[in-house]
TIKEVEX-962810 format. One record per residue (C-alpha): residue number from 1; residue in one letter; x, y, z. Coordinates in Angstrom, 2 decimals. Example, Ala and Ser with C-alpha at 12.3 -4.5 7.8 and 13.67 -1.06 7.14 Angstrom:
<sites>
(site 1 "A" (12.30 -4.50 7.80))
(site 2 "S" (13.67 -1.06 7.14))
</sites>
This chain:
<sites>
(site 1 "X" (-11.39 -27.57 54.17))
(site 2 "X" (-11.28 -24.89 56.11))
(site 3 "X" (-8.36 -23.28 58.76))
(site 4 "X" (-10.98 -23.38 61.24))
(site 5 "X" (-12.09 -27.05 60.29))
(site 6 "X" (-8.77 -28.34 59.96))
(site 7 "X" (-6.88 -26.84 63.03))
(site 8 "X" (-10.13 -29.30 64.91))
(site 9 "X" (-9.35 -31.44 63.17))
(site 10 "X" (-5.89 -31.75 64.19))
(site 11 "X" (-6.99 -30.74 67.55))
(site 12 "X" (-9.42 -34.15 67.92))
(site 13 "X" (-7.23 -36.34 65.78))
(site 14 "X" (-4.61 -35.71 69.27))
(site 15 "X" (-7.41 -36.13 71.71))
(site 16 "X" (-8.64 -39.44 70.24))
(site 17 "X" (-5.00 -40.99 69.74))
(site 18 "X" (-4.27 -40.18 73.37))
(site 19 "X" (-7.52 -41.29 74.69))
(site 20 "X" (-7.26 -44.81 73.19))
(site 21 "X" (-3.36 -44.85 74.32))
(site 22 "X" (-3.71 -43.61 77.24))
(site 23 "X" (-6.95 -45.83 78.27))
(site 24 "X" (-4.68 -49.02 77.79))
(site 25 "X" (-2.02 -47.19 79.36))
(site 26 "X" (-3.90 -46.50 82.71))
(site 27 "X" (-5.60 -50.03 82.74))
(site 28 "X" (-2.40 -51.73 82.41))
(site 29 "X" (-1.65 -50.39 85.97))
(site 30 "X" (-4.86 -51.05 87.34))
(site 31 "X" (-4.18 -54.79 85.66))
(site 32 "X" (-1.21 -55.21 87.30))
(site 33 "X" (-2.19 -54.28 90.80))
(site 34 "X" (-5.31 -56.73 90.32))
(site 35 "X" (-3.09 -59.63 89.74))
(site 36 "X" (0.17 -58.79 91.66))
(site 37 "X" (-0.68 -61.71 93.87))
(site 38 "X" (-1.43 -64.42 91.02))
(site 39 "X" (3.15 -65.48 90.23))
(site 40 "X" (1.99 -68.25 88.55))
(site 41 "X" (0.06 -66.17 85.77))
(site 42 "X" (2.41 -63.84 85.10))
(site 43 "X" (-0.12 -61.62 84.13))
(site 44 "X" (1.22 -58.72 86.07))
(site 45 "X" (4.61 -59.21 84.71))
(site 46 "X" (2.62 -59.14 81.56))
(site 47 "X" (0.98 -55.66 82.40))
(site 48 "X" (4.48 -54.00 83.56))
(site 49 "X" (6.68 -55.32 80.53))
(site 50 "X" (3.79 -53.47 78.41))
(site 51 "X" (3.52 -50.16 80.48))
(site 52 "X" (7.38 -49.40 81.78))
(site 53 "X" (7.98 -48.50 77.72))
(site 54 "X" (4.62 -46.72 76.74))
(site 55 "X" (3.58 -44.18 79.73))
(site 56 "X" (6.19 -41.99 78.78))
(site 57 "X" (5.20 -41.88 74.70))
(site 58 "X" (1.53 -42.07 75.74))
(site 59 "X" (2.37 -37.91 77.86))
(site 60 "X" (3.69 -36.68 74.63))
(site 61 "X" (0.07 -36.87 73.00))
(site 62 "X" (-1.37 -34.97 76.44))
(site 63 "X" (1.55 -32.37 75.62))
(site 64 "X" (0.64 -32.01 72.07))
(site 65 "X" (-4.04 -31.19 72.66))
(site 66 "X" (-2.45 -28.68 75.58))
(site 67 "X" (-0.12 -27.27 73.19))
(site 68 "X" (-2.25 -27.57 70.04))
(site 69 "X" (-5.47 -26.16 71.95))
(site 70 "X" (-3.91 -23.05 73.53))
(site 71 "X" (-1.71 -22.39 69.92))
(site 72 "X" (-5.10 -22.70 67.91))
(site 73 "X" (-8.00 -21.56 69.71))
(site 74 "X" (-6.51 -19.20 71.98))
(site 75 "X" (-9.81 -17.93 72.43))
(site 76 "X" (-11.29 -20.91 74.03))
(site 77 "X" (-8.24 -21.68 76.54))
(site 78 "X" (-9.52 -18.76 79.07))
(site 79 "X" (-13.10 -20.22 79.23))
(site 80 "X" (-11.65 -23.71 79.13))
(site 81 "X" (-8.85 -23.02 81.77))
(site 82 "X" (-11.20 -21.18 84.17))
(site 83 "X" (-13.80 -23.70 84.61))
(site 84 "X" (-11.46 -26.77 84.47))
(site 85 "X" (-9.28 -25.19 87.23))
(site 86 "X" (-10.60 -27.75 89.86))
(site 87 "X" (-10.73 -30.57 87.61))
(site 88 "X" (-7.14 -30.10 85.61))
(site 89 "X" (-5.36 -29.34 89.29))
(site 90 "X" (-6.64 -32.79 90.27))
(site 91 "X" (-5.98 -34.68 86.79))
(site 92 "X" (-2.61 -33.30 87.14))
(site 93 "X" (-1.89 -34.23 90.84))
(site 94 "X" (-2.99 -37.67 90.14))
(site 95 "X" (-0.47 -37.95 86.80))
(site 96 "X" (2.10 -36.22 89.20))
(site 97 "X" (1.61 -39.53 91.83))
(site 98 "X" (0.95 -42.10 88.88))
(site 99 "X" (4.03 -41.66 87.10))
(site 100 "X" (6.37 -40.63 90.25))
(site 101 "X" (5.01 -44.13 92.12))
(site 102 "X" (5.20 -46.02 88.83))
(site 103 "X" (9.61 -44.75 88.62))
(site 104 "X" (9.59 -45.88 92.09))
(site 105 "X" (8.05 -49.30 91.93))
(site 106 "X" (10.55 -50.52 89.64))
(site 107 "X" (13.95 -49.38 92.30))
(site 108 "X" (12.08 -49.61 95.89))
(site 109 "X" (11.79 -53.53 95.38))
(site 110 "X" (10.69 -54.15 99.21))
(site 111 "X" (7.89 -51.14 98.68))
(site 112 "X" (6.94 -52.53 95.25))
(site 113 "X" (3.67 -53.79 96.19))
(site 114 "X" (2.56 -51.23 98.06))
(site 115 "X" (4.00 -48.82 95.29))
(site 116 "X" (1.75 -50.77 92.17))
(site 117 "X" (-1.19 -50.35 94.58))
(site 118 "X" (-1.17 -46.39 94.33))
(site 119 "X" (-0.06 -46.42 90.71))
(site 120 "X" (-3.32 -48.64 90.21))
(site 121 "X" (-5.56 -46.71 91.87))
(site 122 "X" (-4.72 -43.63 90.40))
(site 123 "X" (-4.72 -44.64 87.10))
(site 124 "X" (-8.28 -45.71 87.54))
(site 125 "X" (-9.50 -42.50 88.68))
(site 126 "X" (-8.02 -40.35 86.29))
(site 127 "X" (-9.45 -41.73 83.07))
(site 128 "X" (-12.68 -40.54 84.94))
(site 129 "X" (-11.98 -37.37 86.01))
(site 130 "X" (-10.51 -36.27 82.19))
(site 131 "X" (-13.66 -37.43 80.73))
(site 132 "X" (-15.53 -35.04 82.76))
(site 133 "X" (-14.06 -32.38 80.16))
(site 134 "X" (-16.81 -33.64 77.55))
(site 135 "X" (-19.96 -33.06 79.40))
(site 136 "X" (-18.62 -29.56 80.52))
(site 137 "X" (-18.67 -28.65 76.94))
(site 138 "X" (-22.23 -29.93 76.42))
(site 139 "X" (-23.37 -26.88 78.21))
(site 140 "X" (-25.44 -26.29 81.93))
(site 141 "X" (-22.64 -26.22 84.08))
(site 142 "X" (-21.14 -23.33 83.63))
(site 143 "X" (-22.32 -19.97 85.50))
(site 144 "X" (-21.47 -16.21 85.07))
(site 145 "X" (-20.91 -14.79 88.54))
(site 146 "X" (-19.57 -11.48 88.55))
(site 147 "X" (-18.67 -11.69 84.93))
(site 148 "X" (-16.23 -14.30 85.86))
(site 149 "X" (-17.10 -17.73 84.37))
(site 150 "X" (-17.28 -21.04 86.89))
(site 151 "X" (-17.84 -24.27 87.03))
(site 152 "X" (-21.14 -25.78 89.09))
(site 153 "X" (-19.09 -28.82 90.49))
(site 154 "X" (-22.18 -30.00 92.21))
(site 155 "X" (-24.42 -29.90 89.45))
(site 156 "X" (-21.90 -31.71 87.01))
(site 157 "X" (-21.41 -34.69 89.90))
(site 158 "X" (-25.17 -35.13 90.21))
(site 159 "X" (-25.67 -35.39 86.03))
(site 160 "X" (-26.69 -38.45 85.10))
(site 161 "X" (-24.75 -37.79 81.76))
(site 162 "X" (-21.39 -36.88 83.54))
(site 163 "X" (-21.94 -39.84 85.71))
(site 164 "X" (-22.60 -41.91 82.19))
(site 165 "X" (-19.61 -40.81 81.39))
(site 166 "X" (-17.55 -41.73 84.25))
(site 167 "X" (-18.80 -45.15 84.07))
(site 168 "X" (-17.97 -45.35 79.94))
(site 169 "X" (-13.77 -43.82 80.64))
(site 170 "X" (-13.90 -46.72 83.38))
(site 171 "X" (-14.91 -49.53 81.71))
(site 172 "X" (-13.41 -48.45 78.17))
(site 173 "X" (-9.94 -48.15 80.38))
(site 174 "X" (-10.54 -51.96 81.40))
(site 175 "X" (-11.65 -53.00 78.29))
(site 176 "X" (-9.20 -51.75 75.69))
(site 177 "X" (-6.45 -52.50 78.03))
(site 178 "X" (-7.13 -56.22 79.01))
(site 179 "X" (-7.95 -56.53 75.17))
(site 180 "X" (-4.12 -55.63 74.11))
(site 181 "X" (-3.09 -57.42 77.00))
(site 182 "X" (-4.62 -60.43 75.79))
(site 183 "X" (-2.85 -59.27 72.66))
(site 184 "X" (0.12 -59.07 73.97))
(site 185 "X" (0.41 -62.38 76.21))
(site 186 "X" (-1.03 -64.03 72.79))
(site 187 "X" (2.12 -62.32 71.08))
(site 188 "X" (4.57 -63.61 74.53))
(site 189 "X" (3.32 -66.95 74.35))
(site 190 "X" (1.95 -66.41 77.99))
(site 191 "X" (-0.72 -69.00 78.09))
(site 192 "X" (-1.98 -68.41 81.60))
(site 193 "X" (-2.11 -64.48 81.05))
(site 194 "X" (-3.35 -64.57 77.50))
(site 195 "X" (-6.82 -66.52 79.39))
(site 196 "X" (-7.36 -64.22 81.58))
(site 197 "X" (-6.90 -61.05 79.98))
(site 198 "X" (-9.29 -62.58 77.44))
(site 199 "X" (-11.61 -63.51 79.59))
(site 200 "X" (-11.50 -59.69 81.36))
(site 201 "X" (-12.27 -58.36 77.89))
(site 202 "X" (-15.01 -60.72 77.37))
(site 203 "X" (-16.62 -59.78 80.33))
(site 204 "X" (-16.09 -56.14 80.65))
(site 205 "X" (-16.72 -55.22 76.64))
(site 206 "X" (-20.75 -55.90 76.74))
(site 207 "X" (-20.71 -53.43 79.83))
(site 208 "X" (-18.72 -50.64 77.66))
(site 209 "X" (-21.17 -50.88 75.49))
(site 210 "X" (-24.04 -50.52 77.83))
(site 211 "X" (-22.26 -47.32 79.20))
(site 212 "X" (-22.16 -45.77 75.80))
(site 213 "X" (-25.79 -46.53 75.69))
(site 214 "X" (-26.45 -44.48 78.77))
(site 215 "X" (-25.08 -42.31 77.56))
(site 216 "X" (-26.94 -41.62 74.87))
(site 217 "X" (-29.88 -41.56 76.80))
(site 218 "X" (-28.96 -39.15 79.31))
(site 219 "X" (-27.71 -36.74 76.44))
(site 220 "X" (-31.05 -37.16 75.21))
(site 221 "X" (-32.35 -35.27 78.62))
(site 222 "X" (-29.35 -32.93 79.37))
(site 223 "X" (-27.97 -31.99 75.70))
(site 224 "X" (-30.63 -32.63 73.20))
(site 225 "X" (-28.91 -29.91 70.76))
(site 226 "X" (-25.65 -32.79 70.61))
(site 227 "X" (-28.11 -35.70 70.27))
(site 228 "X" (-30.09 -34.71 67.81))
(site 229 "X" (-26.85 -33.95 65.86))
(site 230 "X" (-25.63 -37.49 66.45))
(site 231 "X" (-28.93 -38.98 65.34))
(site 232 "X" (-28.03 -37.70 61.84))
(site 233 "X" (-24.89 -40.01 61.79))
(site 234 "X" (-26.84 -43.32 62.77))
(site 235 "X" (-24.98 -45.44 60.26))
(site 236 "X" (-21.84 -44.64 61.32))
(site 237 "X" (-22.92 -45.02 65.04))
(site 238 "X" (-24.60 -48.79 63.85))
(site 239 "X" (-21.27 -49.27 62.40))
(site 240 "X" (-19.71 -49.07 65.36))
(site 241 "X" (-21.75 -51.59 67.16))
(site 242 "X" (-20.50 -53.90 63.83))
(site 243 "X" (-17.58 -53.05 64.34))
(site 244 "X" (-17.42 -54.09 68.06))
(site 245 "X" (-19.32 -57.16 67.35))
(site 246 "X" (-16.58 -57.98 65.07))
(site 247 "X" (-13.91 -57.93 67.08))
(site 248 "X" (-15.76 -59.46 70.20))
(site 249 "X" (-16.66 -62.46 68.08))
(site 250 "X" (-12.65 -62.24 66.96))
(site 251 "X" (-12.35 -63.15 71.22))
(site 252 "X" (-14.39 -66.26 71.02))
(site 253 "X" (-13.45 -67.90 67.44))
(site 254 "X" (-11.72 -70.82 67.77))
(site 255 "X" (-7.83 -71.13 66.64))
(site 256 "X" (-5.21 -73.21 65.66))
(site 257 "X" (-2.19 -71.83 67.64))
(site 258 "X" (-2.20 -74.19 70.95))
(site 259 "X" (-2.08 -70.79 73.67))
(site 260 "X" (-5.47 -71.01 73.22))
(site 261 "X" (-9.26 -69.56 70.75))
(site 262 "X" (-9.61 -66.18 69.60))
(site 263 "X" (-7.38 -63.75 67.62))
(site 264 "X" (-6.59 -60.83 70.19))
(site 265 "X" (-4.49 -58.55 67.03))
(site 266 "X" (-7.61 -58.24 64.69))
(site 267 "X" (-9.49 -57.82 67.96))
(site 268 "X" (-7.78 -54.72 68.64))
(site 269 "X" (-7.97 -53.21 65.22))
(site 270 "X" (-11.56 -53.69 65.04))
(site 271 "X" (-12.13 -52.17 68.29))
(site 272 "X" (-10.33 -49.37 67.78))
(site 273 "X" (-12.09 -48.62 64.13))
(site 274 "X" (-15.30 -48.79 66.92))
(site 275 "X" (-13.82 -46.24 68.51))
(site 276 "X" (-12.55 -43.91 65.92))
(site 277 "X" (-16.24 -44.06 64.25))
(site 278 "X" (-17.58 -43.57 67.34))
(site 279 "X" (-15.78 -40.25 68.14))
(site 280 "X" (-15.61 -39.08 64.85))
(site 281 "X" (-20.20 -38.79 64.93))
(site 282 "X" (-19.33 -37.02 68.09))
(site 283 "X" (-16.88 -34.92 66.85))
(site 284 "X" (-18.92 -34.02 63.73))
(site 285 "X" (-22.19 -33.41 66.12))
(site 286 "X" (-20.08 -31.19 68.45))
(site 287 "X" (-19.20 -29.13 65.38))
(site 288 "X" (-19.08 -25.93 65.88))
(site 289 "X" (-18.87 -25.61 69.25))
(site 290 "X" (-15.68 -26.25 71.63))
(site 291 "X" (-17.87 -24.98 74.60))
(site 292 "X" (-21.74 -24.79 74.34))
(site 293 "X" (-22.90 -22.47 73.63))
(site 294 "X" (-20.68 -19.22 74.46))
(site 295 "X" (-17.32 -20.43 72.48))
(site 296 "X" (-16.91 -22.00 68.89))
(site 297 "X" (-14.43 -22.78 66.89))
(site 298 "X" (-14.81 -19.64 64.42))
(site 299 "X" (-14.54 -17.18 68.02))
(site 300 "X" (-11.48 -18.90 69.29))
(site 301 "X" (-9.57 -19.74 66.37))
(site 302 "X" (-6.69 -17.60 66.27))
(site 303 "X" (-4.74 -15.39 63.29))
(site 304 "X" (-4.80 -17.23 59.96))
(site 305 "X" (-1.01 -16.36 59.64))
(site 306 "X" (-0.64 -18.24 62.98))
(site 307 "X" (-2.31 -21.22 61.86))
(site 308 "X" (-0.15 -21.52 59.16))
(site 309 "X" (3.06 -21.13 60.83))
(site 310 "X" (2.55 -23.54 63.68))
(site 311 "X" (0.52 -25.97 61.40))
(site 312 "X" (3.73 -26.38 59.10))
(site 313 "X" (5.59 -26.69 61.95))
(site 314 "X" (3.16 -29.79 63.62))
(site 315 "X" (3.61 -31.14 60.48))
(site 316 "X" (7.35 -30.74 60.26))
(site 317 "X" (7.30 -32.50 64.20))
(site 318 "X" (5.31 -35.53 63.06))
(site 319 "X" (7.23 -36.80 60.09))
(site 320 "X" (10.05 -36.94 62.40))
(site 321 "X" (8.38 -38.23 65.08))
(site 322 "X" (5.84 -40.42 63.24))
(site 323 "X" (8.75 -42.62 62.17))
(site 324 "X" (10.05 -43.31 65.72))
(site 325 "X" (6.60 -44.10 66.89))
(site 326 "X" (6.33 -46.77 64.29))
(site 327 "X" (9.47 -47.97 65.27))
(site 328 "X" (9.15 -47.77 68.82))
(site 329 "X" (5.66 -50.20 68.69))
(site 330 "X" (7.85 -52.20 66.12))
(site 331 "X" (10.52 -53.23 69.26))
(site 332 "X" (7.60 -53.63 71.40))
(site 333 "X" (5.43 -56.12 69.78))
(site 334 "X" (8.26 -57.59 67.91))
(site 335 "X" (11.57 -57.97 69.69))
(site 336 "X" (11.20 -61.90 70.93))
(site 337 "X" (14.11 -60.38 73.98))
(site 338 "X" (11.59 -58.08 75.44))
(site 339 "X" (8.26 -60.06 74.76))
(site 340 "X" (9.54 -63.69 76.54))
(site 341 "X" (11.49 -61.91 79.25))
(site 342 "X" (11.68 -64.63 81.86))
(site 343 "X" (9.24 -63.69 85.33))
(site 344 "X" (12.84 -62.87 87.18))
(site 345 "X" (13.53 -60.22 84.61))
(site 346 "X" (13.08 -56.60 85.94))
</sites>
């Protein structure tokens, strides 16, 4: 393998761990403002007992593609910095509110529901807004003007594939989220919640699928170089379907445990092997370019030297860190104090 190949490879590796963390991260919120009125579920006690410990670890992995994408391909973070000027300023405003609103929800008790509300809308938008980065790099909306590059904000809002792709971070957000809810009430003995967050994934999963769908088609139109690249990994893309079947089948099978059918744990691990086929066809069809078709990952890579320095020392951060993340998800789906806190338990 390659430097070039394997500093990507690093690169995507952090994009597609935060995108699945940070998907049930954000729908968690947007759970919990959905059912702040239903006490008797406990489902949005449910959805803050899961996020108050995970936001924080899921802003490390954000941290890490910023760090690891301007350290790596310093060639690609002026392109990639000019045009998503607009859209970063607004991804970051929105985490700015999210995460400031989310603090304050949990001491401003007599603003708390008022408080979820904004943490729950934002966190709905903003899984939509970072997608937008992937059909930027397809190519066509990007202009010269002046020899400064710039982003045709119009254009990309009228695409039918950016607009696919909206409508795939949205319902992927509500998907994977009310699927380790479900997961997670299963693992609380939360009867009530465990139903309905199973019954969200049920129903929103068949429409993820159909967005992923569209968006195939619409790539067809707008980036037939990308398609036709992904059309050489059909087996792995038909293996993903599998795989989703799998674990939406793993919803409906019937079970002994009395909280009620399905097994939500192999649900999620089959889902997320979906998603980690899935990506990894689009990551090998996007190969070589980081933007299409001005910047690749040969032109930005940076000084071999460099690589090797700050690729000993990512791997140098992660054996330390690796650990406490294991941990850390350990105490969270483990620890019987923190899963069966009672619904008066802050």
């Amino acid at each position: 393998m390659t430097d070039e190949l394997l500093a990507i490879t690093v690169l995507w590796g952090f994009v597609f761990i935060y995108s699945v963390m940070a998907t049930m991260d954000f729908g968690a919120g947007f759970w919990s403002m959905m059912y702040i009125n239903h006490e008797q579920t406990n489902a949005t006690q449910i959805a803050n007992r899961y996020l108050s410990p995970t936001w924080e670890v899921t802003n490390v992995f954000i941290v890490a593609i910023v760090v690891a994408l301007v350290s790596f391909f310093p060639g690609a973070t002026f392109t990639l910095g000019t045009v998503l000027l607009i859209p970063g300023s607004i991804i970051l405003l929105l985490l700015a509110l999210r995460s400031a609103f989310l603090v304050f929800s949990h001491v401003a008790h007599e603003y708390r529901k008022q408080l979820t509300y904004i943490s729950g809308i934002t966190g709905f938008i903003i899984p939509g807004v970072l997608i937008l980065v992937l059909p930027i790099t397809h190519g066509g909306y990007i202009q010269t003007v002046d020899g400064r590059e710039q982003l045709m904000l119009g254009q990309l809002f009228a695409s039918p594939q950016a607009l696919a792709f909206i409508g795939f971070a949205i319902t992927s957000t509500l998907f994977l989220s009310s699927l380790l809810l479900a997961d997670y009430s299963h693992a609380a003995d939360e009867k009530e919640a465990y139903r309905m967050y199973r019954k969200d994934a049920l129903i929103v999963g068949p429409l993820t699928l159909v967005m992923a769908l569209l968006i195939t088609i619409a790539m067809r139109a707008e980036a037939p170089w990308l398609h036709e690249k992904m059309m050489a990994y059909i087996p792995y893309l038909i293996g993903a379907v599998c795989f989703f079947l799998i674990g939406y089948l793993l919803l409906c099978l019937p079970s002994r445990k009395p909280i009620g059918p399905g097994f939500p744990r192999l649900a999620v691990i089959a889902t997320v092997a979906q998603y980690l086929l899935a990506g990894y066809v689009y990551g090998r069809a996007h190969y070589p370019y980081i933007v299409y078709p001005s910047v690749t990952v040969e032109s930005g890579f940076t000084h071999p030297e460099t690589f090797h320095a700050l690729f000993a020392s990512y791997v140098v951060g992660f054996l330390i860190l690796f650990p406490g993340f294991l941990y850390f998800w350990r105490l969270f789906m483990k620890d019987q104090r923190y899963l069966k806190q009672t619904k008066g338990a802050k």
